[in-house]
C-alpha positions in Angstrom: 111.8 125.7 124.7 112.1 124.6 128.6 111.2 121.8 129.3 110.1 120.8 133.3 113.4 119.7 135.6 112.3 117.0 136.8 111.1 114.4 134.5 112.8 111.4 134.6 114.6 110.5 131.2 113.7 107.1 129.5 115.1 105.4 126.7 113.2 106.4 123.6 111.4 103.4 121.1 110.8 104.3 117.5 107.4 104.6 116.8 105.6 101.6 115.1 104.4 101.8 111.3 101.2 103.0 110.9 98.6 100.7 109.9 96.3 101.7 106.8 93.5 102.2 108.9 95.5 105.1 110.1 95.1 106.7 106.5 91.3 106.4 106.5 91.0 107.9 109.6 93.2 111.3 109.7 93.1 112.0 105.6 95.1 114.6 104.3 96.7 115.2 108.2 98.0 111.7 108.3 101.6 113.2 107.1 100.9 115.5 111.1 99.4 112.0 112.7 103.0 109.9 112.0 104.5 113.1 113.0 102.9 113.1 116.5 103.5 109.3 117.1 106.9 110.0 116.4 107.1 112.6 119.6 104.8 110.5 122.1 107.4 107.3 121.2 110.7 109.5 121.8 110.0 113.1 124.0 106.6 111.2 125.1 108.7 107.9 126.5 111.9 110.4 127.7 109.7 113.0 129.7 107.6 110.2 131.2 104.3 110.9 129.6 103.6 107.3 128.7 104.9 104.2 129.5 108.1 102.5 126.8 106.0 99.4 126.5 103.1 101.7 125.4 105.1 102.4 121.5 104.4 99.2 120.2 100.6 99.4 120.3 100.2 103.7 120.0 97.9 103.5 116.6 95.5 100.9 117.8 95.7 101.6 121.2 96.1 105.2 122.2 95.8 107.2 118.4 93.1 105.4 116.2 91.2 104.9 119.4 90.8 108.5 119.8 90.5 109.9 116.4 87.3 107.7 116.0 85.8 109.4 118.7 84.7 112.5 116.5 82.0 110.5 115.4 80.2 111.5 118.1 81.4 115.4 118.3 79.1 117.7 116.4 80.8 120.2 114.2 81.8 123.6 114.8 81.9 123.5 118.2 84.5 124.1 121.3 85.6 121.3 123.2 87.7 120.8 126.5 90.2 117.9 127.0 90.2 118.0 130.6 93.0 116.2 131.8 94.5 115.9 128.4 97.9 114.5 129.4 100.0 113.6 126.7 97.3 115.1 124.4 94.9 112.7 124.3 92.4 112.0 122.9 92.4 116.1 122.2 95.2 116.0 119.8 94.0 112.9 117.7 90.9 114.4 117.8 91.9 118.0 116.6 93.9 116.2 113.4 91.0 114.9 112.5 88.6 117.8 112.9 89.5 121.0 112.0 86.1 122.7 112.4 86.8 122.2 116.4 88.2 124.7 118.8 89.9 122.6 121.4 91.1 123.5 124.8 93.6 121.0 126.5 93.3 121.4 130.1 96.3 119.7 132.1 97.9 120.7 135.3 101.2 119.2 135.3 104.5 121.7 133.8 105.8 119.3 132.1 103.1 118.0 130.2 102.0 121.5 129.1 105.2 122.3 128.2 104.8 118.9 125.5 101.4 120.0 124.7 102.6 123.4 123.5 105.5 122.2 121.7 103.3 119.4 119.8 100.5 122.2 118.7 103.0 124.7 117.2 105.4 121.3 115.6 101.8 120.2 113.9 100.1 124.1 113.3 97.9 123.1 115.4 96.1 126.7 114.7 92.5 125.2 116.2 94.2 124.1 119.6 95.1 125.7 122.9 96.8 124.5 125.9 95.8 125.6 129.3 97.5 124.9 132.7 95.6 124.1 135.4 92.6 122.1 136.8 89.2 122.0 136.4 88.2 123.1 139.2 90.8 126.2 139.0 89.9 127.0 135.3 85.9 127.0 136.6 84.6 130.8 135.7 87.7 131.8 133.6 87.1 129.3 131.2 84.6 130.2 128.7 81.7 127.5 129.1 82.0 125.0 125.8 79.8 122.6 124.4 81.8 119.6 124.9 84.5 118.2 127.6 86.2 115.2 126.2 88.4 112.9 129.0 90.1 109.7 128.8 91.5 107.2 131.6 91.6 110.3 134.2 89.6 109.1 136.7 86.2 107.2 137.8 83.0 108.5 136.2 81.4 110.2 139.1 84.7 111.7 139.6 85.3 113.0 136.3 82.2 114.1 135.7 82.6 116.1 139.2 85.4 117.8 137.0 84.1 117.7 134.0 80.5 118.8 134.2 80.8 122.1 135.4 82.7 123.3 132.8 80.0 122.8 129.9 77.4 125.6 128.5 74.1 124.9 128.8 73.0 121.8 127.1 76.5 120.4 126.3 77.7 117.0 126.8 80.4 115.2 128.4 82.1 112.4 126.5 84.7 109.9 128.1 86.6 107.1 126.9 86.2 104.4 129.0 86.5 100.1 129.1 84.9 97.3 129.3 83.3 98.5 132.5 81.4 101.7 131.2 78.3 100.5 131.5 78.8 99.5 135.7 80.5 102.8 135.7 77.4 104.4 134.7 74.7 102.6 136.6 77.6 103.1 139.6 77.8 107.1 139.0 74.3 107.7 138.3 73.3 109.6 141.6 76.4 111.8 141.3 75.6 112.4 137.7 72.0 113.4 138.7 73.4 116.0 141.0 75.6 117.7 138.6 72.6 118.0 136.3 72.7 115.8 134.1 69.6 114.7 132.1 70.4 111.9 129.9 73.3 109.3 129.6 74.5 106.2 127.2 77.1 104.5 126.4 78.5 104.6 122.6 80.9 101.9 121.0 82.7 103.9 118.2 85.3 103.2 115.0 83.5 100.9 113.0 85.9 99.5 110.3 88.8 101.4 111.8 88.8 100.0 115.5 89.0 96.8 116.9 87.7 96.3 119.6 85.5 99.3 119.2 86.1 102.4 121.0 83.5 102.5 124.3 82.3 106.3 124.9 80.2 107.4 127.7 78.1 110.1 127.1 77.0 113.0 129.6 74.4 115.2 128.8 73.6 118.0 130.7 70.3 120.4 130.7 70.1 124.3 131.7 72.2 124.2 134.6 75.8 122.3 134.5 77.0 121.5 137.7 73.6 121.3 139.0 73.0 124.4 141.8 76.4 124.5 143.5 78.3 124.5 140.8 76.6 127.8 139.2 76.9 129.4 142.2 80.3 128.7 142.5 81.3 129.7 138.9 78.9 132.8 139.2 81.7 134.0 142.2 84.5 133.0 140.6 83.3 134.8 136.9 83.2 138.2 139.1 86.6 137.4 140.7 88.0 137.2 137.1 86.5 140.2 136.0 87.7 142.2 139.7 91.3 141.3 138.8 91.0 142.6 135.2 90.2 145.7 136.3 93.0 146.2 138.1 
């Protein structure tokens, strides 16, 4: 496989043991959950996707934290990871939930180019990985029922991303701080623009997380995006179908 040109290479750390909450949490694909901590602590560190000082703390901090937030996904249903990075919290997520089809939605090369290779390592069957940006994908995509995010950017921001790619009556959910709840009241006009109808904030994990895991969640009515939005995926759903054609 290639991998992008560019990336800077880092010393690899050996990934930490997992802790026995770790067992509880991903089941029978704990054997593909070690696996995957492995990669983000040695072609995760080398390609730059996160930080060396990162390793020590990947279970509690980035993996666990993640996983727990299927608590809140309903079953049997498609799910974006907009922004997904070095595949989370879409990855954790997907280990843990079978039932899911997940999209992970990331512009950079080089991070795809992990994404893929991490999917086909675990059989990630469930799970595909999409280049580009929101805001690109908009009308191509097929709507889903939930968009998933994590440290990408401020609320109003990401839902501005986010949002628009939802069906009808889906929901946003993002992993934020200590600060999700000023985020929110911050975010709120924004959020009322993009149509969204209802909004809370969710602390998730208990017994496997500590602290808990924070979740805002998005919910949008009839029309995500709010007006310009379906406009603007109406035009860009016939632009799609113009080049198929050809």
């Amino acid at each position: 496989m290639r991998y992008g040109r560019t990336v800077p290479v880092t010393e690899a750390a050996e990934a930490p043991q997992a802790p026995e909450e770790a067992r509880a949490v991903f089941g029978d694909f704990f054997p593909e959950a070690v696996r995957y901590a492995e990669l983000l602590a040695d072609a995760g560190v080398k390609r730059g996707l996160i930080g060396p000082r990162e390793v020590p703390r990947l279970w509690e901090r980035h993996l666990l934290n993640c996983a727990v937030l299927s608590e809140v996904v309903p079953r049997n249903v498609t799910v974006c990871d907009v922004g997904s990075g070095a595949g989370l919290p879409g990855i954790p997520l997907a280990l843990v939930r079978p039932d899911l089809k997940i999209t992970l939605l990331e512009p950079l090369l080089r991070r795809t180019n992990f994404l893929q290779e991490v999917v086909e390592l675990l059989g990630l069957d469930h799970v595909t990985v999409v280049r580009g940006r929101a805001e690109e994908v908009l009308g191509s995509l097929p709507p889903v029922h939930v968009v998933t995010a994590r440290a990408v950017a401020p609320l109003d921001r990401l839902a501005g991303w986010g949002v628009p790619l939802l069906r009808p009556y889906g929901e946003m959910l993002a992993l934020k701080g200590d600060t999700a709840e000023e985020e929110l009241q911050g975010a709120r006009a924004a959020l009322s623009k993009l149509g969204v109808v209802e909004t809370s904030v969710l602390h998730v994990g208990e017994g496997h997380v500590n602290p808990l895991s924070t979740v805002v969640r998005v919910e949008v009515g009839e029309s995500p995006g709010g007006v310009r939005f379906a406009a603007k995926r109406a035009k860009a759903a016939r632009t799609s179908r113009t080049r198929r054609r050809r």
